[in-house]
N, C-alpha and C positions, 0 to 999 in steps of 0.2 A: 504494500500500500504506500500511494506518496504523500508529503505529507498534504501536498491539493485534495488529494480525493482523503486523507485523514480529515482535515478541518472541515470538507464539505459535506462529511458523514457526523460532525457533532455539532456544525449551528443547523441540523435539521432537527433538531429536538430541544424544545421549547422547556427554555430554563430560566426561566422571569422570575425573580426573588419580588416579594409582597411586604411592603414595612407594615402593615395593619394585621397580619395573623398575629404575632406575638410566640411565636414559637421556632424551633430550629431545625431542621431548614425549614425557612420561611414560607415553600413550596414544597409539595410531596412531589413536584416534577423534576426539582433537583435530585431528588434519591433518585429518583425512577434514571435519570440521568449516571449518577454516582455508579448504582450498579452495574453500568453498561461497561463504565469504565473499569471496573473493577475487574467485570469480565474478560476485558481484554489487555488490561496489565497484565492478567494470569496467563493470557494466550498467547503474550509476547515474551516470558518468562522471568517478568520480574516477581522479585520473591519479596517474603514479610505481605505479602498486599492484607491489607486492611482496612473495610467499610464499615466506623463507628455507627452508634443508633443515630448521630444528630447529621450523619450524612458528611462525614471528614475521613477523605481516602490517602490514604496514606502506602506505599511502596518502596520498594530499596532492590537498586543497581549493587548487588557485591563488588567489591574492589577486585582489580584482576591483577595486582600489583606486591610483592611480597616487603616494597617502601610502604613506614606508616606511613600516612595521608589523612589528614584531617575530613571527619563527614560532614560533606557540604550536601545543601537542599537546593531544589528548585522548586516551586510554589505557582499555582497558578487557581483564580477560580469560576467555578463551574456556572453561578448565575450570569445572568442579563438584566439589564438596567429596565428598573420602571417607568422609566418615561418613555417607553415606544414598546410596541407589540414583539416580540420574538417568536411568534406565531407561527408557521407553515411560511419561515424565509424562505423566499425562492433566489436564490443567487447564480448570479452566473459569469461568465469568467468573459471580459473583452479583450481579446490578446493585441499585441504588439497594441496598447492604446495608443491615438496620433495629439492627443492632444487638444481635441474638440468636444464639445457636448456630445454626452452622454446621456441617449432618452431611456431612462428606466420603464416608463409604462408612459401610456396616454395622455401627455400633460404635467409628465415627471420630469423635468430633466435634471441631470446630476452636471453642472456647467462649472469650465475653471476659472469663468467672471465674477462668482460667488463664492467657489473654491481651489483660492490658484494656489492651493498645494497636489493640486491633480496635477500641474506644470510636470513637478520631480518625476515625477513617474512616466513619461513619452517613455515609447519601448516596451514597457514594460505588459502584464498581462493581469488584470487589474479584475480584482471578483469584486459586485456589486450587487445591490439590491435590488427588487423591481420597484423600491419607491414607498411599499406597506408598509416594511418591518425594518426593524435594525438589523443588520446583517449579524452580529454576534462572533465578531472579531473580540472584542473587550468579554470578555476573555478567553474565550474558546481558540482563539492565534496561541496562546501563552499555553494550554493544553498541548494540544496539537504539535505543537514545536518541543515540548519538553518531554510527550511520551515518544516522537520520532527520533528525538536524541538519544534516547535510550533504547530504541533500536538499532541506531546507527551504531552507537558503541559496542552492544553484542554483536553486532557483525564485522565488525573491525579491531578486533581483540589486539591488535599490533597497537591501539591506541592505549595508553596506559594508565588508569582511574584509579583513586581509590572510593571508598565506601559513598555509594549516593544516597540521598534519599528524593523522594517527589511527594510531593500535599496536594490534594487538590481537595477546594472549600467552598459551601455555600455564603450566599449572601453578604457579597463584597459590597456589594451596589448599596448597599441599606447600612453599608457601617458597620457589621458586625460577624465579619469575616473571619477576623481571627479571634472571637471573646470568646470559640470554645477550641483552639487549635492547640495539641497537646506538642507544646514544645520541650519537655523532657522525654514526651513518646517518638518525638522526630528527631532526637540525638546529635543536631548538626552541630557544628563550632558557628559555622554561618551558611546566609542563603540568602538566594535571588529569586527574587519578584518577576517571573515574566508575563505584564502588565504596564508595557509603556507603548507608544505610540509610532512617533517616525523611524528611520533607520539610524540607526549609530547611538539612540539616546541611554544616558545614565543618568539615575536620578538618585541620590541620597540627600536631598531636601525635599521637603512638603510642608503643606500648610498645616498648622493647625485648626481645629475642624471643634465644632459646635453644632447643635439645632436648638433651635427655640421655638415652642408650639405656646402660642398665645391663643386664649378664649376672650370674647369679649358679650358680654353677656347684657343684650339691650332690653329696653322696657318697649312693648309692644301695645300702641292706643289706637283709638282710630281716628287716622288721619285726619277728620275735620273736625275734631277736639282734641287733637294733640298737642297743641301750644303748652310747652313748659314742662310737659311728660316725658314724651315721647322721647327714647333713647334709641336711634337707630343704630344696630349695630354694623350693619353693614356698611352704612356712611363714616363710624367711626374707624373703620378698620379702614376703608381707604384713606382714611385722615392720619392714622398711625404709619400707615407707608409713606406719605409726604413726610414724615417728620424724620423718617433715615435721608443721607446723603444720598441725592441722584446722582453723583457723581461717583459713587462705589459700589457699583453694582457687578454681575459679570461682562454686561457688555462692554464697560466702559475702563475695563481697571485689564494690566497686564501685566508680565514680570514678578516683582515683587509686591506688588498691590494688591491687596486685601478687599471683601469685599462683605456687605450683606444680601444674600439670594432669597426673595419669595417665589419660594419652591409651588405654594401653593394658597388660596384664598378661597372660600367656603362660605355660606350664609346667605341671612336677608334680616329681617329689622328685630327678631327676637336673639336670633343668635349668629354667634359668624367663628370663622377658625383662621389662624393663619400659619403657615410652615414655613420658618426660614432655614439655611443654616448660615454659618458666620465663618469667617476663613482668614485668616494671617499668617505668613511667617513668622513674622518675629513675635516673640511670647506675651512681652508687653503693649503691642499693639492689638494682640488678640485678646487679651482681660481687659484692654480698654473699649471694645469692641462690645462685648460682653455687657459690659458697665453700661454704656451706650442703648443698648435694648432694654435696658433696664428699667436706665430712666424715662426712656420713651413711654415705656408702659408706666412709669408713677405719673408720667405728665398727663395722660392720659385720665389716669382715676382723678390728678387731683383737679381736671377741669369737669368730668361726667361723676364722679363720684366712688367710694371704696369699694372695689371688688370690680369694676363695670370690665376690668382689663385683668387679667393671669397670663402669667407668663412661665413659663420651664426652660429652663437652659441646663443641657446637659454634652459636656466635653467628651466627644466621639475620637479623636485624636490626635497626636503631636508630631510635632515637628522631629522625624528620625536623624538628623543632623548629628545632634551630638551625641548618638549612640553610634552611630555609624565611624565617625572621625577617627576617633583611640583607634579602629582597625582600620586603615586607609589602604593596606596592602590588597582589599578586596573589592577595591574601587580598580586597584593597578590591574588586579589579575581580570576584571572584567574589560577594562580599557584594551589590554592588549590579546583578548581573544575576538572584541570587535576589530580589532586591526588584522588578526589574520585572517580574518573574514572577510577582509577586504570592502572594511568603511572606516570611515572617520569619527572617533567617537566623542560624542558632545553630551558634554554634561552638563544640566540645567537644573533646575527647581520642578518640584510637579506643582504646579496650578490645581491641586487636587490630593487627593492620598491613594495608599496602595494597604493591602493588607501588612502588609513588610513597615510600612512605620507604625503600625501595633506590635507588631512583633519583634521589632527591638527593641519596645520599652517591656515587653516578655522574654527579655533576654537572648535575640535571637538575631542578631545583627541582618538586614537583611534590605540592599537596597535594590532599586527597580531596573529594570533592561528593557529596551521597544520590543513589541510583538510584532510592529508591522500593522497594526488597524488604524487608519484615521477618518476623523467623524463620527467619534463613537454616541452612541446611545440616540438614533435616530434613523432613519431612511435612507441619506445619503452616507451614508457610510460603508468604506471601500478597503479593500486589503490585496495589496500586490503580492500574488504568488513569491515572487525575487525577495519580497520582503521574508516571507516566510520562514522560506529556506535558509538566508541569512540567518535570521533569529536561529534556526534550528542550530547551526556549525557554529554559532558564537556557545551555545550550551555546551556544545560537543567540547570544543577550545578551552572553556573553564575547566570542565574538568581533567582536560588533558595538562594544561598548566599550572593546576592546582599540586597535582600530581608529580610536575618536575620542578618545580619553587619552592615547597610547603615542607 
């Protein structure tokens, strides 16, 4: 199998994680998933394979190498993002792309006027979506690449490894990917996240990550005796969103700018909801962030009155920066097996998190690598086979260089 027709065989099964069940995995169509996987870890002959009750698979590469070698991880996870259907994707592959619009269906086009990172990729043979569904690159690319790595390495036994292991986890997309991942049952020293984007990328910074679900709980009269009663709440809640900066939103904020996202708004004059989350690099700028929502909602009560606004903020999480740092040799050894892979490797910030900055403040150093999908979690989202593969021989390289360094 290559690894085209691998990844084309796992974004065909609808793997949507849900933040509203309150359980783990978040979807029984993750298991349903998990298992499949599990099944063919065993039929590829990786050993240990293990599918916990909460749907966290777990496998191990033996070392072929009589040097110790430290057990490195590779991690990737198995949901898709709530914001667009994962449904019955239909994808399909546009080869040698020329660089012009792309009509996905009737009235879809996927265009490089709107998306001129379709530019990079001329030549290339480019899988897309018909425009319904997210294609399920984020993270089914990081799958797909990290079980064909570990095929490739048992077929190439001249390559020289020690001990691997591989994780694969639900509901990354909801924040809570790694809060059941048993990092003394996955034994590494460290490990990589494959869950980044373009080609060449390294990430061991991220933001730090909040949500805040605010109620605002109005008084409901009838309109032509409402003078002086009347609390609408839904009027109040767009009045709570003017009072954030428009100018730190996602649209508008890039690099190192921080932001607050309404994820979501809900309601009409009795009740309403609102879902943000909050996001900073720097620590201090993210508690001041925090503070900020805060008092937006006391402003609130103290113009409509006590209670009329609630608010929850809970820190989802941190910036993997300074856990990562102390070990910088595992930055080196990622750096230079994209090199023999033949890219250039660029290290940036995520605008976003990965399971891997949970996981190293669970003691498991673990920074991100590109899978190759961009335009995740939406319709227009594409993934170049070339990328694939790349990702796949940069895994192969870690552990080959982990192996002659370590």
């Amino acid at each position: 199998m290559t690894i085209t027709q691998r990844f084309l065989k796992y974004v065909s099964y609808d793997t949507q994680s849900s933040e509203e069940t309150g359980v783990t995995p978040s979807t029984e169509k993750q298991r349903d998933f998990a298992q499949i996987l599990k099944e063919e870890l065993i039929s590829e002959g990786l050993e240990d394979v293990e599918l916990d009750e909460l749907g966290y698979l777990y496998a191990t590469l033996p070392s072929n190498t009589s040097k110790v070698v430290p057990t490195i991880g590779f991690i990737a996870h198995m949901d898709t993002s709530p914001d667009a259907s994962g449904k019955d994707v239909k994808p399909r592959i546009v080869e040698n792309y020329d660089g012009k619009d792309i009509i996905l269906s009737e009235g879809i086009v996927s265009s490089p006027s709107r998306f001129p990172e379709l530019l990079n990729h001329i030549g290339e043979d480019i899988i897309v979506t018909d425009g319904h569904t997210l294609l399920g690159a984020d993270d089914k690319a990081g799958i797909a690449e990290i079980v064909q790595a570990m095929v490739y390495l048992k077929q190439h036994p001249e390559i020289k490894h020690g001990k691997i292991r591989v994780g694969f986890n639900p509901d990354e997309e909801i924040g809570m990917g790694a809060h059941h991942f048993d990092v003394e049952k996955f034994g590494c020293e460290f490990a990589y996240t494959m869950d980044g984007s373009e080609l060449g990328e390294i990430e061991f910074e991220n933001f730090n990550a909040a949500s805040a679900k605010i109620s605002i709980n109005g008084c409901s009269v009838h309109p032509g005796y409402a003078k002086g009663k009347m609390i609408n709440a839904g009027r109040v809640a767009a009045e709570l969103v003017s009072m954030l900066p428009s100018d730190q939103t996602p649209e508008t904020t890039d690099n190192y700018e921080g932001f607050f996202h309404l994820t979501s708004i809900t309601g009409g004059c009795e009740h309403a909801s609102l879902s943000f989350i909050i996001r900073d690099h720097a620590r201090a700028l993210f508690e001041a962030r925090k503070q900020k929502m805060q008092s937006v909602v006391d402003a609130i009560n103290a113009k409509y009155g006590e209670g009329v606004a609630t608010v929850e903020i809970n820190d989802q999480y941190y910036n993997m920066r300074e856990k990562v740092e102390p070990m910088i040799y595992i930055i080196d050894i990622a750096k230079k097996a994209i090199e023999e892979a033949g890219m250039t490797p660029k290290i940036q910030a995520i605008r976003g998190g990965t399971d891997g900055a949970q996981l190293s403040f669970m003691g498991l150093p673990c920074p991100n690598i590109f899978a190759g999908g961009i335009n995740f979690h939406g319709p227009y989202e594409f993934c170049p086979v070339q990328s694939l593969e790349k990702a796949m021989m940069t895994v192969v390289n870690i552990c080959k260089i982990a192996a002659e360094t370590l």
